[in-house]
N, C-alpha and C positions, 0 to 999 in steps of 0.2 A: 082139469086137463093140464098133463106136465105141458112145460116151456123148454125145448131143447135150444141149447145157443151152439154153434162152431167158433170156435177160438183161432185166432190167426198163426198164433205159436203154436200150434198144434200141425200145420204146412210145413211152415219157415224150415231152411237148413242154413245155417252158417258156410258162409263162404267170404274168399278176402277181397276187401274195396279199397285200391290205391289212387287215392289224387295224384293229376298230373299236372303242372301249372307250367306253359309248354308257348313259347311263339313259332311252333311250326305249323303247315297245314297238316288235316287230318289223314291222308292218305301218306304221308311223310312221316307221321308219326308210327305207323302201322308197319311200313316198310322200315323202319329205325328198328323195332320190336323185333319184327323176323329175323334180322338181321343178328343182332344181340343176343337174342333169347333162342333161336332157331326154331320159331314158329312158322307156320302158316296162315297166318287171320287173313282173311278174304272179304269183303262189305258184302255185308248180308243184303238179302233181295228186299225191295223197296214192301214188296206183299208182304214181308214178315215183322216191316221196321213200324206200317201203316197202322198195327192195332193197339200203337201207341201212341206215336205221333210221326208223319211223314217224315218230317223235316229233319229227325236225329238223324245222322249218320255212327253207322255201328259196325262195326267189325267181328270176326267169329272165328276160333277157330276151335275142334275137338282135339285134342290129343289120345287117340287111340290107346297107345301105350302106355303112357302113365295115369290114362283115365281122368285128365283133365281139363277143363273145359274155360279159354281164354275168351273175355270179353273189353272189347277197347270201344266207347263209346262219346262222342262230343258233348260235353256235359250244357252249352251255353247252343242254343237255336234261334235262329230271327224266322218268326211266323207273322207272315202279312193280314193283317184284319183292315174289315172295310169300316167303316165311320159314315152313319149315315146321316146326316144333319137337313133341314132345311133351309137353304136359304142360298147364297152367290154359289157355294163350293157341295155338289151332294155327289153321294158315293165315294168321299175320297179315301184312300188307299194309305192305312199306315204301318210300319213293321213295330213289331214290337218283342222282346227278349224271353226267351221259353228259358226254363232248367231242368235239367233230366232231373237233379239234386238239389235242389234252392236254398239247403242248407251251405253249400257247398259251392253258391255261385263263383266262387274267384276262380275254381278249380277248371281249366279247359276240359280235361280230358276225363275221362274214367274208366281204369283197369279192374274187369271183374276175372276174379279166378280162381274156379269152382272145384276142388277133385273129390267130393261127396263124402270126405270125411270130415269135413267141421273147416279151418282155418288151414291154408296151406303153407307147408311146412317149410320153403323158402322166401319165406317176405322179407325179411329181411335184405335177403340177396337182391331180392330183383328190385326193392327202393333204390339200397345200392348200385348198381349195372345200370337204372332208367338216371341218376343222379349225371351217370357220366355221359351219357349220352347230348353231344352239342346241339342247343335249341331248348334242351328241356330244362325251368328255370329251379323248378325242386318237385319234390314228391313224396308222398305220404300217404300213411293208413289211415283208415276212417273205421271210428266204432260201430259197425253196419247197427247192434242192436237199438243204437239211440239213432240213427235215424226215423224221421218221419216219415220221411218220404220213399222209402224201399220198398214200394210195391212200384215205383215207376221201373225198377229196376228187374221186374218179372219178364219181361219178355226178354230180356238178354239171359238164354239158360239153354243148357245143354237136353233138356225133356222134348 
């Protein structure tokens, strides 16, 4: 009896991942974006962000026009877990630190941005143009292929 395997590279499309290492909030950073770039990202619906993990906050927007598809997403989440012990102190209540990217922990932010043909063709630019924007402390490409962890980053996608 053959053994058929599915291969993950065989999905995958290439698309560009820029760190943002940012002391503003995240709604501040998005409206910073529109502004700059003349986007529309919007914070997508809690029902789409849930089959990941709740507690990202994600942004979205499509670009009809040039067919491309902007994702700005919190890279660092505090997720509450409970700690059940016996004894003076039971059920108590601890938070503790999620990463969308945990290669990638220093990174606040993460700009995904998709136009379905491989690497998008201003990255450059737009490291540039987020550099000057005040609040934001730098920013940079990521080798999506060496990451690990780029399946967290599947539900941020324009399908």
């Amino acid at each position: 009896m053959a053994v058929y395997k599915l291969l993950d590279e065989d999905f995958e499309h290439a698309y560009t991942l820029i760190a943002i290492h940012a002391s503003l909030e995240d709604y501040r950073v998005a409206y910073l974006m529109n502004s700059v770039f003349n986007l529309r990202l919007k914070r997508m619906d809690s029902q789409d962000v849930v089959s990941y993990n709740s507690s990202v906050t994600a942004f979205e927007w499509f670009d009809e026009i040039n067919q491309v598809f902007w994702g700005l997403l919190k890279n660092k989440t505090m997720v509450e877990t409970e700690i059940s012990s016996s004894g003076l102190f039971e059920n108590n209540e601890a938070m503790r630190t999620e990463y969308v990217v945990p290669e990638y922990s220093r990174a606040d932010y993460l700009l995904k941005i998709d136009d379905q043909q491989g690497g998008y063709n201003a990255t450059e630019e737009v490291v540039r143009e987020l550099k000057k924007i005040t609040g934001i402390i730098t920013t940079y490409t990521i080798d999506v292929q060496e990451l690990k962890s780029k399946n967290n980053l599947i539900f941020l996608t324009n399908a």
